[in-house]
VOBA-1610 file (N, C-alpha, C; in pm, whole numbers, padded with zeros to 5 digits, always signed):
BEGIN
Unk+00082-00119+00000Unk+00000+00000+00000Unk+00087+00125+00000Unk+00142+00122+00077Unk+00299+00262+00077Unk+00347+00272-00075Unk+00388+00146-00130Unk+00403+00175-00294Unk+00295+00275-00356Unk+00225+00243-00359Unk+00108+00283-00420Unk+00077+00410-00330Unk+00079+00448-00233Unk+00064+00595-00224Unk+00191+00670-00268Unk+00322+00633-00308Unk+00393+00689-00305Unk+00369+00717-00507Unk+00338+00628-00563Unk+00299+00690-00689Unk+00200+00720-00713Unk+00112+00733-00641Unk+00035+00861-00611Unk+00037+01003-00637Unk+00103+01019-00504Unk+00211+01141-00455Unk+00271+01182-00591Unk+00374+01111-00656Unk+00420+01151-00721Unk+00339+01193-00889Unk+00277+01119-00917Unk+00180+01122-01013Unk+00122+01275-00989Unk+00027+01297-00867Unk+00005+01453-00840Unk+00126+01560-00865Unk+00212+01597-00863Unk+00335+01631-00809Unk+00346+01656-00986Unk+00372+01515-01031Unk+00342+01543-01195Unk+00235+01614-01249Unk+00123+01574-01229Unk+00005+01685-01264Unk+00017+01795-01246Unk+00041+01815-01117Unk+00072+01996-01089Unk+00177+02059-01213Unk+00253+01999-01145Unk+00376+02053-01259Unk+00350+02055-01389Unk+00309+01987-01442Unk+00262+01994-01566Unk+00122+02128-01579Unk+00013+02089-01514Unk-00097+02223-01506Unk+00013+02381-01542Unk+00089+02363-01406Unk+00209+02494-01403Unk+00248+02536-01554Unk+00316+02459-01563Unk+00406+02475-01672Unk+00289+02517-01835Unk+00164+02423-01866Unk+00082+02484-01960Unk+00052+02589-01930Unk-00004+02644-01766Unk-00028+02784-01776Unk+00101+02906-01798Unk+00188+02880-01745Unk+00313+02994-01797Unk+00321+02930-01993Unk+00296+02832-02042Unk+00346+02854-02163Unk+00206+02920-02277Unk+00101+02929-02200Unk-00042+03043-02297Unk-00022+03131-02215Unk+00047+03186-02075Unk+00031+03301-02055Unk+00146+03383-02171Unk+00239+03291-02186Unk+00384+03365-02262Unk+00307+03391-02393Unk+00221+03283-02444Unk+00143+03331-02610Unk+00047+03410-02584Unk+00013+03403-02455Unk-00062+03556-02505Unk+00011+03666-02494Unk+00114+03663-02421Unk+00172+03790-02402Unk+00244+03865-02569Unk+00275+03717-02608Unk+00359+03739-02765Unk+00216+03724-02866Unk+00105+03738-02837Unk+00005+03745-02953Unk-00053+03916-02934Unk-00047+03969-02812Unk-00131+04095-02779Unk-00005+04163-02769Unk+00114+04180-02749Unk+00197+04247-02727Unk+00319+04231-02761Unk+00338+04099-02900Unk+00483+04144-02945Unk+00569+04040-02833Unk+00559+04020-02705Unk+00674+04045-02592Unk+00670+03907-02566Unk+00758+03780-02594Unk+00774+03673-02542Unk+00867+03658-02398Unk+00790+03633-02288Unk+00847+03654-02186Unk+00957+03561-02100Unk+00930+03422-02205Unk+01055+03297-02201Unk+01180+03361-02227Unk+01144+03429-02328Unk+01334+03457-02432Unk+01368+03577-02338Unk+01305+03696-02279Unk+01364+03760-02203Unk+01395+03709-02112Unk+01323+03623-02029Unk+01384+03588-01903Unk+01499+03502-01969Unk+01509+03425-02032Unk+01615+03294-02043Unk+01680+03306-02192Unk+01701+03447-02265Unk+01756+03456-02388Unk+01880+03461-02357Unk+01972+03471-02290Unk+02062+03502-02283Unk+02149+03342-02267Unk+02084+03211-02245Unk+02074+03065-02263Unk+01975+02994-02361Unk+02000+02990-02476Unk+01913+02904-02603Unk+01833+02814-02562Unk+01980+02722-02552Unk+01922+02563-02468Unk+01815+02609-02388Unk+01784+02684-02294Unk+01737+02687-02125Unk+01576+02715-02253Unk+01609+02809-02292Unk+01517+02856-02391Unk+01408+02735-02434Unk+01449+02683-02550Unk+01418+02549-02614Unk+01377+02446-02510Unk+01438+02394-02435Unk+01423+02330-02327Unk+01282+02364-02267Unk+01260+02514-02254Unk+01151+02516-02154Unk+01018+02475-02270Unk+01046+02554-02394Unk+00952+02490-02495Unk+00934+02373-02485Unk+00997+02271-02460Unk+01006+02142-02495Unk+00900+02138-02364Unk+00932+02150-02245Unk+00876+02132-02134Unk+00702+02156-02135Unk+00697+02296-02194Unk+00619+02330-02230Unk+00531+02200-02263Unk+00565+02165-02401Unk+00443+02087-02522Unk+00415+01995-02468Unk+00541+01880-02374Unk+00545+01759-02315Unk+00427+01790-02199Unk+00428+01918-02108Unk+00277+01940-02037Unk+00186+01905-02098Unk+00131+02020-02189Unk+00026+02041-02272Unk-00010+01891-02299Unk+00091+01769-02331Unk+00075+01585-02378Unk+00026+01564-02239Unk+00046+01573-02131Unk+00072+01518-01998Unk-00118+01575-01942Unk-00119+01704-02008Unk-00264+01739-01904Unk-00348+01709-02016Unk-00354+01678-02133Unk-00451+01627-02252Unk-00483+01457-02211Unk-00366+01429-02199Unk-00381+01231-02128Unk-00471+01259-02027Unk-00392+01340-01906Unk-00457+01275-01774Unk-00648+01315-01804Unk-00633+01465-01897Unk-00774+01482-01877Unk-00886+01393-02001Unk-00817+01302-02062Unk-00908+01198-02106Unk-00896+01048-02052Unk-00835+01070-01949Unk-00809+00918-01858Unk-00879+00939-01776Unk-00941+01071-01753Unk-01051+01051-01661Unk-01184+01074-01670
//
């Protein structure tokens, strides 16, 4: 039973993080659809990778909260 709450736990932990992460990546498109201003590349232009990376992070959410919300 401890197994199983512990991927639980972590499973949530994943959800969150993932929720997080889709909302900073439509708050950043809206910011770059109404105003020009992508707020990833300022904060993290000055690192590509970190850049790209967070994109990546980004889309892999967006996969992660589309699953969980048709698995349930």
């Amino acid at each position: 039973m401890g197994a199983f709450r512990g991927d639980l736990m972590a499973k949530n932990v994943i959800e969150q993080v993932a929720q997080w992460l889709v909302i900073i990546g439509g708050l950043n498109w809206g910011l770059v659809g109404a105003f020009s201003f992508n707020l990833v590349e300022k904060v993290f232009g000055a690192w590509p990778v970190v850049v790209k990376l967070v994109y990546i992070l980004v889309g892999l959410s967006a996969l992660w909260v589309l699953y969980a919300m048709f698995k349930k």
